[in-house]
N, C-alpha and C positions, 0 to 999 in steps of 0.2 A: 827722095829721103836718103840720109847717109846714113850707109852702113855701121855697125859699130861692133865689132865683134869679142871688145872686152867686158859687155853688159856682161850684168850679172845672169840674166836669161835672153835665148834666143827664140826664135821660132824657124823651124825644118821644114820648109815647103820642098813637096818630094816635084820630080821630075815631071810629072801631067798635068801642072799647072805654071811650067817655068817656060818664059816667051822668051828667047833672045835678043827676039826683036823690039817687044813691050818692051816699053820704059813701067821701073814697079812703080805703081801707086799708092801713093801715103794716104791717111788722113781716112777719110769717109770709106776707100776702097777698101781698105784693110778692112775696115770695123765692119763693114758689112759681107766681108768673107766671112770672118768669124762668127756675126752673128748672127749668118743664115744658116750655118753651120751647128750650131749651140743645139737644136734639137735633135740632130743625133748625136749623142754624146757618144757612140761607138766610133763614130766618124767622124769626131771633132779634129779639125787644125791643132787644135791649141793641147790635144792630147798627146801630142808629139813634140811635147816640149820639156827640153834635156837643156841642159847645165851647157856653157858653151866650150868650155875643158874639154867635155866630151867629144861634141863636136869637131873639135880642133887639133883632136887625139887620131881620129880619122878621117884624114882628107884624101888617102885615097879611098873613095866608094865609086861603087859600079854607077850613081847617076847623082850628078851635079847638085849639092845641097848649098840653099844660102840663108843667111842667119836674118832675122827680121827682129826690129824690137818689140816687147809683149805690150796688150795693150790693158788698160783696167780692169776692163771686164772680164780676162783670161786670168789675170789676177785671185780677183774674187772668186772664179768657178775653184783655181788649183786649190785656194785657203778653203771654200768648201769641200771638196773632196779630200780635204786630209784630215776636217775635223771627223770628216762622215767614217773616215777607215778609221779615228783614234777613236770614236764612239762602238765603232761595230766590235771593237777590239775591247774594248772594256764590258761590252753586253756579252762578248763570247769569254771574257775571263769570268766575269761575275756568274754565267751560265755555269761554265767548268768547277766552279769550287764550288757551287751551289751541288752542283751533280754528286762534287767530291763525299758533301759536308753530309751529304743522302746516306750518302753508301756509310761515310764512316762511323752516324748515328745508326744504322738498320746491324754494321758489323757489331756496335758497342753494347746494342740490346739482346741482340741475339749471342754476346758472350756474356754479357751480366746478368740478363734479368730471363730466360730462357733456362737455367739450369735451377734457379731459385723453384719457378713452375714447375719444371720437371722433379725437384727436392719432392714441391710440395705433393707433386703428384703421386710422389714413391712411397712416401711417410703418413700416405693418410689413413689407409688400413690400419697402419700401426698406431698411430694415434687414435682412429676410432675405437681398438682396440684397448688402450691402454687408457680409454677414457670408459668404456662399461667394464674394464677392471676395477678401477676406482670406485665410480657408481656402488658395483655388489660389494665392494669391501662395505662404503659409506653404507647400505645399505644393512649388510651381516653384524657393523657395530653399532647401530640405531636398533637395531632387536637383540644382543646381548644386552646394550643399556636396558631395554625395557624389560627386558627378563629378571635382571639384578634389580630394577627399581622393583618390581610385582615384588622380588622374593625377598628384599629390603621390608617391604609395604608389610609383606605377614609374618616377617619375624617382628617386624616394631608391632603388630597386630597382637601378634599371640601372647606380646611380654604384656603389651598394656593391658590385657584379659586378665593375662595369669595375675599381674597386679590390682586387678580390679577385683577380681574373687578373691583372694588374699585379703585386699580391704574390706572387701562384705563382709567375708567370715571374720574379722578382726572387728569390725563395727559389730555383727551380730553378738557375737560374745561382749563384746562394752556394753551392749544395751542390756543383754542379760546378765550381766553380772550383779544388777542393783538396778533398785527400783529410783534410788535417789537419784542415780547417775543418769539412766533412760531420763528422766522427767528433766534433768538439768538441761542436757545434751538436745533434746526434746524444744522446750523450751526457748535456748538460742537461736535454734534454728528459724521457730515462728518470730523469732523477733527480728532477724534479720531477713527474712523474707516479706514482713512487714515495711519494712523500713525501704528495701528496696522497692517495695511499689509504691510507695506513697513520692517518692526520688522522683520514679521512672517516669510514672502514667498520671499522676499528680494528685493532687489532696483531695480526694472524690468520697464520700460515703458509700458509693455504690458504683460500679464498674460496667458496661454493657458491652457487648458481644454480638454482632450481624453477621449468622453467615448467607450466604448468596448460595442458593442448591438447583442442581439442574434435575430434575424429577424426569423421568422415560416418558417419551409421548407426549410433553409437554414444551409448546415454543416460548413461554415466558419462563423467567427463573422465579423461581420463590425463594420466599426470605421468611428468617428463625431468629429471633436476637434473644439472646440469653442474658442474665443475670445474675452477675456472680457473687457467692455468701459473703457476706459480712468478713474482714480482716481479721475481728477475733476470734471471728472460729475457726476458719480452716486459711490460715493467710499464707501453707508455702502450698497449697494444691493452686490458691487463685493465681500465686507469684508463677507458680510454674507455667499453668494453662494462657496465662495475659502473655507472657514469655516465648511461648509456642507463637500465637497469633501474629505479635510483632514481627515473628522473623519470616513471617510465612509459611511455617512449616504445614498448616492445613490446609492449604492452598492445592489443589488437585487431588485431596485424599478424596474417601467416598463409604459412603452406608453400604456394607458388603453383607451383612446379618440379621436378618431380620428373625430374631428370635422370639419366642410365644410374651416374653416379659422384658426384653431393651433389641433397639436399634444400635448396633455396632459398629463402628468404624475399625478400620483398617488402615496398615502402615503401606500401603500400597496404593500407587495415585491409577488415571488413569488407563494410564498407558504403561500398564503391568510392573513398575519397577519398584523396587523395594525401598523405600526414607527411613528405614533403620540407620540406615549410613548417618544421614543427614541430621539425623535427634540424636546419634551420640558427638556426631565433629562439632554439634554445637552445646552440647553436657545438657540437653535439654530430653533427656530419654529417661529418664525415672525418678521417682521422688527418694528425698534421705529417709523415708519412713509411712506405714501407713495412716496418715492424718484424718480422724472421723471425730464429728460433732454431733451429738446426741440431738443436740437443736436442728441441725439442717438433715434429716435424712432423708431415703433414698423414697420420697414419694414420687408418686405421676408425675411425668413433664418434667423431672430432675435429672442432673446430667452429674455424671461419675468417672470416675477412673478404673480402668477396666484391670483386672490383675495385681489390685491391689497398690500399684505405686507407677502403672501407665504405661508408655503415651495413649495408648488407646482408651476412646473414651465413648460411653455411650448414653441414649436418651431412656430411659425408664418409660415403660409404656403401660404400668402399675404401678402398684404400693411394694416396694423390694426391700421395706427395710428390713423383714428378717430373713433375706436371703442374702443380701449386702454388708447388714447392719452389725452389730456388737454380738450379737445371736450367730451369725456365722462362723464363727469361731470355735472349736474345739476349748469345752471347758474355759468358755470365757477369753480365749485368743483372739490379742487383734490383729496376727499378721493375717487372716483372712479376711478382713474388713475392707472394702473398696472405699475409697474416697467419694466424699460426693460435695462440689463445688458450685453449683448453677444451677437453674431453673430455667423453662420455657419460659416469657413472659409476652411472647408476644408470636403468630402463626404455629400455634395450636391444629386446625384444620391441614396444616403441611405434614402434622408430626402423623396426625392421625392419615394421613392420604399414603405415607410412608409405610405406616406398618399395614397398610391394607392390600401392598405388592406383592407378587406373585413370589413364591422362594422353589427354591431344589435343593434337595440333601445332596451333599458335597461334604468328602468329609465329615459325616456326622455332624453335620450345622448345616442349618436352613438359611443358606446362599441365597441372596436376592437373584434374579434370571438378567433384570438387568440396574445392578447399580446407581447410587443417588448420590451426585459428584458433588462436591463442596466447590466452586468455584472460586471462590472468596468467601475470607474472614480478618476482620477487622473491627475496631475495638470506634466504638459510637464516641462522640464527646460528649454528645449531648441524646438523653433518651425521654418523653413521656408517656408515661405507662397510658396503655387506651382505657376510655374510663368503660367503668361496669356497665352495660346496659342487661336490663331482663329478657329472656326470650320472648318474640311475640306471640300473644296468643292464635290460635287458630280462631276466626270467625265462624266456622260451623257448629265447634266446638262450644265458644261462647254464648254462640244463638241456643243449643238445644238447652247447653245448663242453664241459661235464663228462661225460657220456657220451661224446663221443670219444676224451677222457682216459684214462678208464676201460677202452674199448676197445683203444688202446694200450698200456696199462699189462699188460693179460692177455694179448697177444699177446707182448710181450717176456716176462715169465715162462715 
């Protein structure tokens, strides 16, 4: 093989394999130097291959170098190992900025977001602090409002009073001023409380009343339905008492008095609180006058207005008309005169099972021990009255009076 020593690559075979004598061999010898050679790549031939410039740069060396030309295979190995050093070289820069890009994210949080935490850390006392400030403020003007609203509440209280006694006494003097005036004044009145029930509750001849009662010691409720007078007699007691019912007002009230001659309600339900409130925010707590019918009075099983013009109302458990009636009165006065509107007509045995309950003086009034709660009241559409029947007679009874009969009948024979 001819030398060539302007190739662009050589091969440097060192001195322990240079014959003087050998003739070099081309072709198959070469290739199988090398690529017996090829697996130790520390000890490869062909790793010792330099530029031939260089080469030729130094010819004097200590032991006799000659230039060989490269063959393919030495080729391929050099173009592998240079892409393997330009890859390992890009894994170690991508490595290095990756390192970089660590450090320069851990520096960028730990100078942004590290004193923000620490802020919050500093500031939270004081915030906690300045949040139950506010709370007790929010709290100290939520109870001056309620304070000024209470003391709002009884001064509009005490005017609406003072104006309302004002009015009584300014009505009471209208009424007594004339007789013609009362009777006019009078007069209007039943006509427009006529007119509103006949509006309200409908065109009825007669009006019925259920209440539902809970009696002590008893697990059924009993029922009362009442009957209320006639429109021309007393039409603003019925307007007022139908009026109560609708809106509920005797709804938890209760028989609190069981006195020797009426069973008594009270403005008190059962669970102690006082419906005074409740019968004046709805002007449904006393009548414009004391309204009494010579025709409907206060016999058994009649229901009334207690004090003259109400809300309280109670059941007559006698003949009361001359302690209720036109006779109560001082020289013929009817401001002592109780109203009386309604009738029992229907649980009679309830009324009587009622006044047969145990009382305690309280107060100078015989308190029931334990209360007879009105559950409901509600006004019937439709009522018929239960018809008459006679008591039965007793059979013992019957037997001996026909045998005396009989006995006498054979004696006169």
């Amino acid at each position: 093989m001819v030398l060539r020593r302007g190739s662009k690559y050589s091969v440097i075979l060192p001195r322990t394999i240079y014959d003087s004598n050998a003739s070099i061999k081309s072709g198959n010898n070469t290739t199988s130097t090398c690529s017996s050679n090829s697996g130790n790549r520390s000890r490869s031939p062909c790793s010792s291959l330099t530029r031939s410039r260089s080469s030729s740069s130094n010819p004097s060396s200590s032991s006799p170098q000659y230039l060989l030309p490269i063959t393919k295979q030495c080729v391929t190995e050099l173009q592998n190992r240079k892409q393997q050093r330009v890859w390992r070289n890009i894994f170690v820069s991508c490595l290095v900025a990756m390192v970089i890009m660590a450090i320069m994210l851990v520096v960028c949080v730990r100078a942004v977001g590290f004193p923000n935490y620490q802020m919050d850390f500093m500031h939270k006392q004081e915030r906690d602090a300045l949040e139950e400030e506010l709370f007790l403020k929010d709290v100290k003007y939520r109870r001056e409002i309620k304070s000024l609203e209470k003391s709002m509440r009884r001064h509009f209280e005490l005017q609406m009073k003072n104006q309302a006694k004002q009015f009584e006494v300014q009505l009471q003097q209208h009424l007594h001023s004339s007789d013609n005036d009362r009777q006019e004044y009078v007069a209007q009145i039943q006509k427009f409380s006529k007119r509103q029930v006949l509006h309200k509750f409908g065109n009825k001849e007669n009006f019925y009343v259920e209440l539902k009662l809970k009696l002590p010691l008893q697990e059924r409720s009993k029922f009362i339905v009442l009957e209320m007078a006639s429109l021309d007699l007393v039409p603003h007691a019925v307007y007022l008492f139908l009026n109560q019912v609708s809106e509920g007002l005797l709804n938890g009230l209760s028989f609190h008095i069981n006195a020797p001659h009426v069973l008594l309600t009270t403005l008190v339900d059962q669970d102690g609180v006082d419906r005074h409130d409740q019968y004046h925010d709805k002007m449904l707590d006393t009548m414009a006058f004391a309204e009494y019918s010579p025709k409907f009075p206060h016999l058994k099983y009649t229901v009334g207005y207690g004090g003259s013009s109400g809300p309280e109302f109670y059941i007559n458990k006698n003949d009361n008309t001359r302690i209720h009636g036109h006779t109560a009165g001082v020289d013929g006065d009817d401001v002592a005169v109780d109203p009386c509107f309604a009738k029992v007509v229907k649980g009679f045995d309830v009324v009587d099972k009622m006044s047969s309950l145990l009382v305690e003086q309280r107060e100078d009034h015989p308190f029931l021990q334990q209360p007879v709660v009105i559950e409901e009241a509600y006004i019937l559409p439709e009522f018929t009255s239960p018809a008459t029947t006679k008591p039965k007679r007793s059979s013992v009874v019957y037997t001996k009076r026909k045998q005396i009969k009989k006995t006498l009948d054979d004696r006169s024979r």
